[in-house]
C-alpha positions, 0 to 999 in steps of 0.5 A, spaced: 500 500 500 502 506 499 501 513 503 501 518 499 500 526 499 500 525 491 492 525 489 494 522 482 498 517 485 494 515 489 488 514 484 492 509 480 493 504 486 487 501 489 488 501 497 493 506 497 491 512 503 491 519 501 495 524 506 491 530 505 493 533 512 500 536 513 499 536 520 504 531 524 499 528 529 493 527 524 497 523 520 500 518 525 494 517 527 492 515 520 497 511 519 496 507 525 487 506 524 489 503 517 495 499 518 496 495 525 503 497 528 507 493 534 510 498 539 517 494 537 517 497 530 517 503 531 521 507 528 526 501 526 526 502 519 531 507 515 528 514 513 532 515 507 531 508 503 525 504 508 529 498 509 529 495 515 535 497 520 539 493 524 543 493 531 550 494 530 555 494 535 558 500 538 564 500 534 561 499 527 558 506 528 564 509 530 568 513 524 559 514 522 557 518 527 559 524 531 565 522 536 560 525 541 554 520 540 559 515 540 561 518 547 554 519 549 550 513 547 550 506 547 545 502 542 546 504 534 543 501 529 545 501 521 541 500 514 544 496 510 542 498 504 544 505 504 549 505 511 545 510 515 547 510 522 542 511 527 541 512 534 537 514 540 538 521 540 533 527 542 530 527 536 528 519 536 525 520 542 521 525 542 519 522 535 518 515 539 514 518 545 510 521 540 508 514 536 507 511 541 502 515 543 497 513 538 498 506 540 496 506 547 
């Protein structure tokens, strides 16, 4: 299925959502009354390509990150199609608490 703002992209695939609200909250609560979601994936796939991150340990993720990440943070994951390097930030946590919200 695809979620989509593009009204014509939309109208050529059947199942497709169309997003015709900008609002952040509106559209999380969207997503998450047409699809089931778990509490475990959230935010567990790449925002760059989609594709499922893994955890990887510390020191992969060093010479990726920031040295004060690495400094400040323990758990990391990594996409391993386009090698983004994640971790769990001020932003991934106000993203998180914001997702689970909906899922209460």
């Amino acid at each position: 299925a695809i979620i989509s703002r593009d009204r014509e992209l939309c109208g050529r695939r059947v199942g497709s959502i169309l997003m015709e609200t900008t609002d952040l909250d509106e559209q999380i609560a969207l997503v998450v009354e047409s699809y089931p979601v778990n509490k475990k994936d959230i935010l567990s796939r790449c925002l760059g390509c989609n594709s499922i991150l893994d955890i990887v340990p510390k020191g992969e993720a060093k010479g990726n990150v920031p040295e004060g990440v690495i400094e400040r943070h323990v758990e990391f994951w990594k996409c391993h199609e386009c090698n983004k390097f994640y971790w769990p930030g001020s932003h991934w946590s106000n993203m998180k608490l914001k997702a689970e919200k909906f899922l209460r």
